[in-house]
C-alpha atoms as one frame of an Amber mdcrd trajectory, in Angstrom:
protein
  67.263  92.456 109.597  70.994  91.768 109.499  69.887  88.225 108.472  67.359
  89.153 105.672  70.294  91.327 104.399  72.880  89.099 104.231  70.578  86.309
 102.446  69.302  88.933  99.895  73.387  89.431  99.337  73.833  85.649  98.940
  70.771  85.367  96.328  72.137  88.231  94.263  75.450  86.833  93.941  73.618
  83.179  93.029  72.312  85.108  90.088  75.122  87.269  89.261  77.124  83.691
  89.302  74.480  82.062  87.313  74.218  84.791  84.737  77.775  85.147  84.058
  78.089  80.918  83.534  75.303  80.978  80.545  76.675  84.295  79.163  80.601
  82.904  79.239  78.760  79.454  77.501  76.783  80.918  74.868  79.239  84.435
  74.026  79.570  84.106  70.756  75.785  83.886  70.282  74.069  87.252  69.725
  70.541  86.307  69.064  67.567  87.254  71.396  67.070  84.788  73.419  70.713
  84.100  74.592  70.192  83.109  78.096  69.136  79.591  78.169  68.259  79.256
  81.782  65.102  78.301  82.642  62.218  80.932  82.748  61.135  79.936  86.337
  64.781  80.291  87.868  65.132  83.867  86.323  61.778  84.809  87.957  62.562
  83.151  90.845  65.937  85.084  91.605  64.820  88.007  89.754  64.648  91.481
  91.377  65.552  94.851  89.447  69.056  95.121  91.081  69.934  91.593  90.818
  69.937  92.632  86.331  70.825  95.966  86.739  74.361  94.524  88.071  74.781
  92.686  84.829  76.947  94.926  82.612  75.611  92.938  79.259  72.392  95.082
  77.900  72.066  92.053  75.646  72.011  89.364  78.213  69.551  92.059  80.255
  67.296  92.385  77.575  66.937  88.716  77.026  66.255  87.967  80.779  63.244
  90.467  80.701  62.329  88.693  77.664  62.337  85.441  79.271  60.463  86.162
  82.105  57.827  87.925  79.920  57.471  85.206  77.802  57.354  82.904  80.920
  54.604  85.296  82.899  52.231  85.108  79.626  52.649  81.391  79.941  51.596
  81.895  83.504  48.566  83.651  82.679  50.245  87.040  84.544  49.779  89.868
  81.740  50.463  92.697  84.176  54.227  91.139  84.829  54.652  89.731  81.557
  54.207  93.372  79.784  56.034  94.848  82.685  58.973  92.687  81.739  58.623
  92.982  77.835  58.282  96.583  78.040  62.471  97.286  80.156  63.415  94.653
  77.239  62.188  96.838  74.507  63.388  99.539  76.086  67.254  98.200  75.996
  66.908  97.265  72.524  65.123  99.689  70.583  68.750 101.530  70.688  70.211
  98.367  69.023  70.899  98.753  65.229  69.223  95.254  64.712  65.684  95.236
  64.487  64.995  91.462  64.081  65.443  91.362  67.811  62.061  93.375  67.520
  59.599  91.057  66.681  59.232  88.454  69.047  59.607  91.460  72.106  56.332
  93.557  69.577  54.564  89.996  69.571  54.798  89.242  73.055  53.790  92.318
  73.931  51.087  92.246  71.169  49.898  88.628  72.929  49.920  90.455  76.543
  47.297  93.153  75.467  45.479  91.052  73.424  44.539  88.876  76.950  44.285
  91.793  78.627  41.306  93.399  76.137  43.446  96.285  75.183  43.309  94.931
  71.117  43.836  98.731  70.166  47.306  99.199  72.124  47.736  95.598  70.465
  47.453  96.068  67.307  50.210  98.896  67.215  52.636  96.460  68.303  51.316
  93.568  65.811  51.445  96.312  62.892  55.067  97.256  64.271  55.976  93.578
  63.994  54.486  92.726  60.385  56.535  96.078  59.152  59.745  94.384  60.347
  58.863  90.869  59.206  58.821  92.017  55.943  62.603  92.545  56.113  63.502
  89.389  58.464  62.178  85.913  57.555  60.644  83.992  60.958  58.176  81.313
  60.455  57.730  80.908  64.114  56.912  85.111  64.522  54.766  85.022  61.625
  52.638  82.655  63.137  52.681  84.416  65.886  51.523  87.602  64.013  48.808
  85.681  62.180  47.922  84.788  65.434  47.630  88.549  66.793  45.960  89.451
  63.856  43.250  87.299  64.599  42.729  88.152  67.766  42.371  91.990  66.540
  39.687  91.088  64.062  37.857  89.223  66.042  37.902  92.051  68.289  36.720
  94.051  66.037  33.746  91.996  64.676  35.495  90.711  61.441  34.999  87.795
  62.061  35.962  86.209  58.048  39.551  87.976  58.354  39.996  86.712  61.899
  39.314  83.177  60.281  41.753  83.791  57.688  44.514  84.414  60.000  43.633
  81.757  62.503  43.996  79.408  58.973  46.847  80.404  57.813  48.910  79.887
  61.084  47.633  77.004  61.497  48.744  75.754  57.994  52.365  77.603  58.746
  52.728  75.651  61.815  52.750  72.544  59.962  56.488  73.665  58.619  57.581
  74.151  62.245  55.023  71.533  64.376  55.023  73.650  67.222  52.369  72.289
  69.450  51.773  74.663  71.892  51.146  77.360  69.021  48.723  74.613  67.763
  46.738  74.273  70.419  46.834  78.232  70.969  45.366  78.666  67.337  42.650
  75.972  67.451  41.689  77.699  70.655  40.962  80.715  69.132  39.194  78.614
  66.239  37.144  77.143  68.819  35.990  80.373  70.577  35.284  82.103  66.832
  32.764  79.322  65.630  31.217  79.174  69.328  30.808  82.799  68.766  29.146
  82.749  64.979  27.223  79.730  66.310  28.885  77.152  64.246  28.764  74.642
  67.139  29.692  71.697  65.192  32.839  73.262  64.368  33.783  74.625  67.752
  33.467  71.222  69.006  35.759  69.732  66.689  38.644  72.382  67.289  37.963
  72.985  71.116  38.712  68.327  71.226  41.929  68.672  68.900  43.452  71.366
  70.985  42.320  69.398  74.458  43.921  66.386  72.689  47.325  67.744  72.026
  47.741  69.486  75.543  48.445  65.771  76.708  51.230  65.734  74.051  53.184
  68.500  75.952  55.938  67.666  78.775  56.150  70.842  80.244  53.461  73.087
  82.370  50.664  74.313  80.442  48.338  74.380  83.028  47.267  77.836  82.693
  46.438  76.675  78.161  44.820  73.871  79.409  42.355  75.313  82.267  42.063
  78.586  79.821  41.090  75.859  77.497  38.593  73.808  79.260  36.649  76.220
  80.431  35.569  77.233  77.222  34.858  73.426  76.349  32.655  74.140  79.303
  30.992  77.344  77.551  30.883  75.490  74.462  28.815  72.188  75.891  26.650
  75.040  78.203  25.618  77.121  74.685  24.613  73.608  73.055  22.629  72.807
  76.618  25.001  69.499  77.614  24.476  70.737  80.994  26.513  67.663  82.644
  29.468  67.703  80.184  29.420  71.394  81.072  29.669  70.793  84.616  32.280
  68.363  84.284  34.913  70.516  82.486  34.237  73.494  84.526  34.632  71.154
  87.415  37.737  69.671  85.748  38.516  73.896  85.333  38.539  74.595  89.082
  40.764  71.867  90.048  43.427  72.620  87.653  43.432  76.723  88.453  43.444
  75.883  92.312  46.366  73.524  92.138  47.965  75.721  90.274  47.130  79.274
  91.642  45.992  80.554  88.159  43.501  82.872  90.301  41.927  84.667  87.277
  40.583  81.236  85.880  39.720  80.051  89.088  37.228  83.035  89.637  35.814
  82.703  86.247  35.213  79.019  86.451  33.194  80.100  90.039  31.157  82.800
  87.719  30.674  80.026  84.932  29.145  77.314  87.562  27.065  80.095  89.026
  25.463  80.835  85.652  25.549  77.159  85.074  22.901  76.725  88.051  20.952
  79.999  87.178  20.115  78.486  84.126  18.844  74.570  85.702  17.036  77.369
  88.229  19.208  75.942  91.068  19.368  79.639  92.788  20.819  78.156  95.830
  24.108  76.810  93.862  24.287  79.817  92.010  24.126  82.416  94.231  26.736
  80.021  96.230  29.400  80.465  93.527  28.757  83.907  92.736  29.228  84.881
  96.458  32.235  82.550  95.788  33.513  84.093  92.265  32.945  88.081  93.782
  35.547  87.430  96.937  37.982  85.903  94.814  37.402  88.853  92.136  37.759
  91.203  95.085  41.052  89.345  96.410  42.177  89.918  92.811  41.687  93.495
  92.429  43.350  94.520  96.205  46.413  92.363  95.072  46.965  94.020  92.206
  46.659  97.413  93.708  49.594  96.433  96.161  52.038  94.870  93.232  51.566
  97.797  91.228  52.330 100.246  94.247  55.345  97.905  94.919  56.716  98.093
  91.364  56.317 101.775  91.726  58.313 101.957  94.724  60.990 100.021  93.523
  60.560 101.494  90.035  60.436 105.101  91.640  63.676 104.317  94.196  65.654
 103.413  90.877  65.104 106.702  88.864  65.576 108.652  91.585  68.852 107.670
  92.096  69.662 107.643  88.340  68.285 110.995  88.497  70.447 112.269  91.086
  73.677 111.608  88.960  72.095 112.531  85.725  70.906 116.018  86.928  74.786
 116.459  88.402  76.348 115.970  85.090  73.554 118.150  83.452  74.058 121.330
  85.800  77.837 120.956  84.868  77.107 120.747  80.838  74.553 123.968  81.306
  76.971 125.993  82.509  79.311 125.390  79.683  76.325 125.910  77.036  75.148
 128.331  78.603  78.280 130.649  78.175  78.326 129.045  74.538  75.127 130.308
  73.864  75.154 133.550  75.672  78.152 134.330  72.994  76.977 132.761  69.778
  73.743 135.056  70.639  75.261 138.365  70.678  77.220 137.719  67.596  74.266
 136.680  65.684  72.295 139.690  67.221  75.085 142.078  65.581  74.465 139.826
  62.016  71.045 140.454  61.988  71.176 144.455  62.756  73.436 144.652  59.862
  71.197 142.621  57.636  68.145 144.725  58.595  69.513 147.636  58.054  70.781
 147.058  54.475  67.542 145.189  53.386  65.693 148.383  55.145  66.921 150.833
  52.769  66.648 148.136  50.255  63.012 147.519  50.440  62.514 151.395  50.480
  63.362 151.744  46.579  61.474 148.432  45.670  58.202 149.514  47.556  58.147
 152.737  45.419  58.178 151.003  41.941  55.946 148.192  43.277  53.329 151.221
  43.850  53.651 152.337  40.482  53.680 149.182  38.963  50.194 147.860  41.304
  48.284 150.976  39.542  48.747 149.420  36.358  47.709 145.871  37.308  44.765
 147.406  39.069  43.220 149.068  35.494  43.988 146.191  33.588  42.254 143.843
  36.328  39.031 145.886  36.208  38.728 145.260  32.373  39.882 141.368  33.097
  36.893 140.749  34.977  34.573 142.514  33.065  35.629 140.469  30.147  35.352
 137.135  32.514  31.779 137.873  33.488  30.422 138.383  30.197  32.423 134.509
  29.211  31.043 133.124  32.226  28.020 133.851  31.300  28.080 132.318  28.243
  29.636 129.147  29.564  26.491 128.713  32.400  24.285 128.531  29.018  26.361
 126.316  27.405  26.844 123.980  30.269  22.659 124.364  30.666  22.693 122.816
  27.187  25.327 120.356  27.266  23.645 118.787  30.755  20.224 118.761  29.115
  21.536 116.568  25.989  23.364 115.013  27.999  20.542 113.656  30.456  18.752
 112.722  27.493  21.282 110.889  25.963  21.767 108.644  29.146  17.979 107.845
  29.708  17.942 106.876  25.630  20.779 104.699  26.199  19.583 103.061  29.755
  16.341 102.228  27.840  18.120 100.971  24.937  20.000  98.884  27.117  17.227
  97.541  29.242  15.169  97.352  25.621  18.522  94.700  24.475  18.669  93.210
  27.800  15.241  92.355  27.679  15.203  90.815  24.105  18.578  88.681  24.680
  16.699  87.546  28.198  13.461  86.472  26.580  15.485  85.384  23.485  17.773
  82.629  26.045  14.451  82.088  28.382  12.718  80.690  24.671  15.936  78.748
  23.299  16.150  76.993  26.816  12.063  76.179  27.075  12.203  74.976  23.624
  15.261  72.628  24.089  13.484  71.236  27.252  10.164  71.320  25.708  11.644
  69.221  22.615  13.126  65.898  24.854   9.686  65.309  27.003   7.530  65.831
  23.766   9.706  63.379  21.749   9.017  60.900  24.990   5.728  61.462  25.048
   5.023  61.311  21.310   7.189  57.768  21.341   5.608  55.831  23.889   2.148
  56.873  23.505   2.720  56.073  19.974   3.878  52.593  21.258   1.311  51.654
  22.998  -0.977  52.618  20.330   0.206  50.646  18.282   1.639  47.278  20.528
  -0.815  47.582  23.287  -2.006  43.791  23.453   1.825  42.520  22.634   3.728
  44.220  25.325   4.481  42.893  28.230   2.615  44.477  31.745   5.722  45.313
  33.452   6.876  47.280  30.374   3.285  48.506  29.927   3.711  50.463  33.672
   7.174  52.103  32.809   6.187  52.938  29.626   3.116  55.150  31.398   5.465
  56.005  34.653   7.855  58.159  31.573   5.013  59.506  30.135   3.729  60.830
  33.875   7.208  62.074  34.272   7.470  63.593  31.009   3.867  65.112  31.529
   5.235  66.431  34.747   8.099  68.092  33.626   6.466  69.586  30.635   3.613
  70.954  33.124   6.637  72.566  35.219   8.707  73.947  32.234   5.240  75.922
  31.111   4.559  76.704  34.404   7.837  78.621  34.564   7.281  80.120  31.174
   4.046  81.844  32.394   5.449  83.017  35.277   8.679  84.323  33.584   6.348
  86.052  31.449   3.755  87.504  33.662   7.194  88.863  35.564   8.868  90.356
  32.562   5.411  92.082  31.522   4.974  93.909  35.124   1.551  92.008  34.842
   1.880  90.584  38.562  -0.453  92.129  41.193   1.220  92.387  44.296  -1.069
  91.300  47.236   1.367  91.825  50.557   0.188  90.645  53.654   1.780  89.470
  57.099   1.632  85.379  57.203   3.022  82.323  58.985   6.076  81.168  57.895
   5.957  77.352  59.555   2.584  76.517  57.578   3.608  77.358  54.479   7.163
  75.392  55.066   4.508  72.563  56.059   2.581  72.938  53.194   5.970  72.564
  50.666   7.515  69.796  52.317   4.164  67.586  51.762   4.024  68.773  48.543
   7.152  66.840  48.046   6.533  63.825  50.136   6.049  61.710  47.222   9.535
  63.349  45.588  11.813  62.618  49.185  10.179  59.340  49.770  11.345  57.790
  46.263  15.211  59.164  47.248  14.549  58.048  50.821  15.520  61.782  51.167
  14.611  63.558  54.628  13.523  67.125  54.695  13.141  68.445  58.347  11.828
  71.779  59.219  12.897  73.662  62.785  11.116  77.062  61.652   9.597  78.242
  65.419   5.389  78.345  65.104   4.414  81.720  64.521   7.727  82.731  62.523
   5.592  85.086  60.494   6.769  87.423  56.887   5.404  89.999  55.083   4.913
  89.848  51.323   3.013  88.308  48.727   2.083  84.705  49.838   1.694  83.038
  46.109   4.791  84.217  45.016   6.982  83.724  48.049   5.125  80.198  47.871
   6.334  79.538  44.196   9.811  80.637  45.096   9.875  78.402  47.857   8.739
  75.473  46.196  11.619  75.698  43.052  14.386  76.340  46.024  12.887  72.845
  48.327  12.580  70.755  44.269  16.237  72.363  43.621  17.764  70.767  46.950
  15.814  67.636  46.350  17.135  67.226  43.273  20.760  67.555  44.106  20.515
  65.935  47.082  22.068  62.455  47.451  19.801  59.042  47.808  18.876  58.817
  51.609  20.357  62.054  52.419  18.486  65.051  54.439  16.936  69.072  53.684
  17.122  71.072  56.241  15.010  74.305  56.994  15.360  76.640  59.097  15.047
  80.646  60.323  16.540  83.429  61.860  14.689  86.786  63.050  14.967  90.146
  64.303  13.087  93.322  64.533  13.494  93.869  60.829  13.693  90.664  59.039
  13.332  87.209  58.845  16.014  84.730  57.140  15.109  81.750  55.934  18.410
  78.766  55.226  17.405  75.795  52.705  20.143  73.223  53.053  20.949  70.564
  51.395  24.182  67.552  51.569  24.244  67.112  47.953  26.651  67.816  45.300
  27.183  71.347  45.759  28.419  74.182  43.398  31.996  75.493  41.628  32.308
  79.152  42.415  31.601  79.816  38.344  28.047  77.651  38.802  27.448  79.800
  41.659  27.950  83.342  40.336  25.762  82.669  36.682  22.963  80.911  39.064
  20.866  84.144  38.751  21.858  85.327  35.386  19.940  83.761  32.292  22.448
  84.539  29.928  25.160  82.550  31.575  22.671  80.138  32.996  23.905  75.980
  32.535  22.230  72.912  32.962  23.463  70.770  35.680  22.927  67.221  36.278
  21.179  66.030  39.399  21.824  63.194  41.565  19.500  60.823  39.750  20.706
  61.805  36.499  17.476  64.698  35.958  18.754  67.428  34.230  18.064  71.190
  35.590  17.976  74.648  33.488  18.162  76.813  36.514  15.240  78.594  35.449
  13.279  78.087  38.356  15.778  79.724  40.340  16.169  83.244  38.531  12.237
  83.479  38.637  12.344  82.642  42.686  15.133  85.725  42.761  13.046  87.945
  40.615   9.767  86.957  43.368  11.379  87.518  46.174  13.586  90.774  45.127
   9.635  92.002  44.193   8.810  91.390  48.066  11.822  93.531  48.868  14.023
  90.381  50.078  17.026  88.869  48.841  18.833  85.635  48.373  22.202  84.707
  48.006  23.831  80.866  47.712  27.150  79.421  50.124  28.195  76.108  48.722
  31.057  73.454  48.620  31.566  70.963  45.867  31.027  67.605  47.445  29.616
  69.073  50.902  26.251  70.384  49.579  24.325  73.867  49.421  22.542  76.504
  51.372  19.891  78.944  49.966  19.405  81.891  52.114  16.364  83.628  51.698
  15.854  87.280  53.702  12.053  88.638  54.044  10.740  91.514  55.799   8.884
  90.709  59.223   6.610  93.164  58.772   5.051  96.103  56.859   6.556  98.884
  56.157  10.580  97.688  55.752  12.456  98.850  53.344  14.371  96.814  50.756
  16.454  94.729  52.234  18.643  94.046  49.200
């Protein structure tokens, strides 16, 4: 005992020593972080006397911060907040509030791992109020950061993307790397989660790659990292690059006692093997993953009674002198008070006893006074019924003009609408109709006329524009009818339940002919027996102008790609193409014939968009919906949503 005591004196006075050396360096500094000594030495000295002994509230507040910082490195959230939470304490007294932010973000980062994002987010909030008043690039990122994580929490999944983004283009201004690779994490884990696996990939590599920049320990990033690589390569079915990083997972934690990981990698292999039906394996590693999880929970049970103890030994003792100098103050307020109250008790009698006799005389003319009011209310709200009355029928009237005035003007509105529609739908066939005609009329003309002198090569091209022109003319009317027939309410409506694959089948032989002069590739992964409900002709048509759209934009020797999505209610349907793409301001008049434009095609054809309002105006009739995403220069992607079966509501 006598020797355990005397080294416990020797390591406080080590850190007492050490303390006092940094703080005599760096006095004249009054930022945060003063102490510059090495997060692992202050952890490894630290005990709660050992700081209590330094005088400094500053200097103690930055060592808690330190070690915070340093146990959310580590991976340990229950120390780090611990820690974070006696340095906030110290400083929330302190009439500088920039020292605020990074002890809210930590603290912010801490919950966050710990999936408590609500308790998070009132520290992240708490910091973005402050950073408003103090410029930090590095804390902002680190709030972006937080924010992130909150939205993701919550499901929000294009806001948490938007934070993730924008630290990540802050960072460049500061080239933090660990940050870096913290952020692309998060990336990585958000596109695994909204199945963008092409995307996950590429952020989950570029954070693995820049771990290898870093000189210090970032063991616990890295094997936090890998194992979602390992997630990542299981979800896309790489079953051996899976097994590798979670391999590569285990040997990192172990070496490095990062427990938590260690027992999720051992959960992660035993799913692993579930899935290649390798029960053996798996039920190995879960036996494996439960001990450690078990270890886990009775060790955290003991360091939290510990911290109580010590926590609980410390307050008691503070308590002791505090309630001494407390009994002491009583007695001197309580005398105070006993006085001040009997003086103010004599006040108040007086008071109350003039304002008694006071009230008295007002209470008597008030009486009087109330009579009167009462008669001249009783002929008030006779008056008010009788106006009321007549207001209710003039209100009756007003609303009844009124109603008719608004159905007049919705169906002069539609009535305009409908004109200015057809009026655009004509000017646009016309224009088309004009070009093709002319080609036709000139090179059957020609022919006619220099059959026998022109040459056979010329002959064939001269017949191969008139096809085309033929063709395109035959389209253009086609549309026309069916504009019509749509505009007229003269389409009968024949829903049934039907198989989605054929009739993808049946549209992308259609256009074999089409794909195979562009070399273009369209490739269909709609499941067999994908099945919608609706009319079959006109969810046909729509399909067919949506496939000859992507073809048409899509570059020489590219690839169309179909696929589908389904659940109890619906069935979406994704047309993609790697073609030009769209401006936001093609996008948004795509549907709208007023604002409609032509727009070029990758082999020079030009396109009035026409096709494309009447597929929106079939497949709203069907109760479905469509809606466009698309990049200029990456391409675009039609998504079409269709009821799965009878009986669904619009799903617009």
């Amino acid at each position: 005992m006598k020797i355990t005591h005397l080294l416990n004196l020797i390591r406080k006075s080590l850190f007492i020593l050490l303390i006092c050396f940094y703080s005599t360096i760096h006095a004249q500094d009054h930022e945060l972080q003063i102490i510059p000594i090495p997060a692992d030495t202050l952890i490894k000295f630290h005990c709660p006397e050992n700081i209590k002994d330094i005088s400094d509230q500053l200097i103690q507040s930055s060592i808690y911060f330190a070690m915070g910082k340093s146990y959310n490195q580590k991976g340990n959230f229950a120390k780090a907040l611990s820690c974070l939470n006696k340095s906030l304490l110290i400083l929330e007294n302190q009439q500088d509030s920039s020292r605020l932010i990074p002890i809210y973000n930590q603290i912010a980062y801490s919950l966050n791992h710990a999936q408590r994002f609500e308790e998070a987010f009132i520290y992240t909030a708490k910091a973005q109020f402050l950073l408003k008043k103090h410029e930090n690039a590095t804390e902002k990122i680190r709030l972006l950061v937080n924010l992130g994580c909150y939205n993701q929490s919550q499901q929000h999944y294009t806001k948490a993307k938007s934070f993730y983004t924008d630290a990540l283009n802050l960072n460049k201004s500061i080239n933090d790397t660990l940050i870096q690779i913290h952020i692309l994490h998060h990336l990585g884990n958000l596109n695994l989660h909204q199945d963008h696996l092409i995307a996950a990939g590429r952020c989950f590599r570029n954070a693995l790659a820049l771990t290898k920049e870093r000189k210090e320990d970032v063991s616990y990033q890295i094997s936090n990292l890998t194992i979602d690589i390992g997630n990542y390569y299981s979800t896309v079915n790489n079953m051996d690059s899976a097994l590798y990083y979670y391999t590569k997972t285990l040997e990192i934690s172990e070496s490095n006692n990062h427990t938590d990981i260690t027992s999720k990698s051992y959960k992660a292999l035993s799913n692993l093997y579930l899935n290649n039906k390798d029960t053996i394996k798996a039920f190995k590693y879960l036996q494996i993953h439960s001990n450690i999880e078990n270890k886990l929970f009775h060790s955290t049970i003991s360091q939290q009674i510990s911290e109580l103890y010590v926590q609980f030994n410390s307050k008691t003792k503070d308590q002791q002198i505090k309630l001494q100098h407390a009994e002491i103050k009583s007695e001197r307020l309580t005398k105070i008070l006993l006085i001040t109250f009997l003086l103010f008790i004599s006040i108040i009698t007086v008071i109350v006893f003039i304002n008694y006799y006071r009230l008295k005389l007002l209470n008597n003319t008030l009486k009087k006074q109330n009579q009167k009011i009462i008669k001249q209310n009783k002929s008030i709200k006779e008056n008010a019924i009788r106006l009321e009355q007549a207001n209710t029928e003039l209100i009756e009237s007003r609303a009844r003009l009124s109603k008719q005035k608004v159905k007049l003007q919705i169906a002069n509105k539609k009535y305009i609408k409908a004109n200015t529609s057809k009026d655009k739908f004509f000017d646009i066939i016309a224009h088309d109709l004009k070009s093709p005609f002319q080609s036709i009329m000139g090179f059957s003309s020609l022919l006619r006329e220099t059959y026998d002198e022109i040459e056979d090569d010329k002959k064939r091209k001269y017949i191969k524009l008139i096809d085309s022109s033929t063709k395109h003319v035959n389209s253009l009317i086609d549309n026309l009818l069916n504009w019509s027939r749509s505009q007229n309410e003269r389409i009968n409506l024949v829903r049934t339940k039907f198989e989605l694959d054929k009739l993808i089948n049946q549209k992308i032989n259609l256009f074999e002919l089409t794909s195979a002069k562009k070399k273009i590739n369209i490739v269909s992964t709609i499941s067999k027996g994908t099945t919608v409900y609706g009319d079959m002709n006109m969810i046909s048509l729509a399909l067919r102008n949506i496939i000859s759209n992507a073809i048409k934009f899509s570059y020489a020797g590219g690839k169309v790609e179909i696929l589908s999505t389904t659940d109890k209610r619906k069935t979406t349907i994704y047309i993609r193409d790697y073609g030009i793409g769209m401006p936001p301001e093609t996008i948004n008049n795509l549907f709208n014939i007023d604002n409609s434009k032509r727009c070029i095609g990758t082999c020079g054809k030009n396109g009035t968009g026409l096709g494309l309002i009447i597929s929106k105006e079939y497949i709203e009739k069907n109760d479905g919906s469509i809606k466009v995403i698309s990049t200029v220069g990456e391409g675009s992607t039609f998504c079409i949503t269709l009821p799965s079966k009878e009986n669904i509501s619009s799903l617009n």
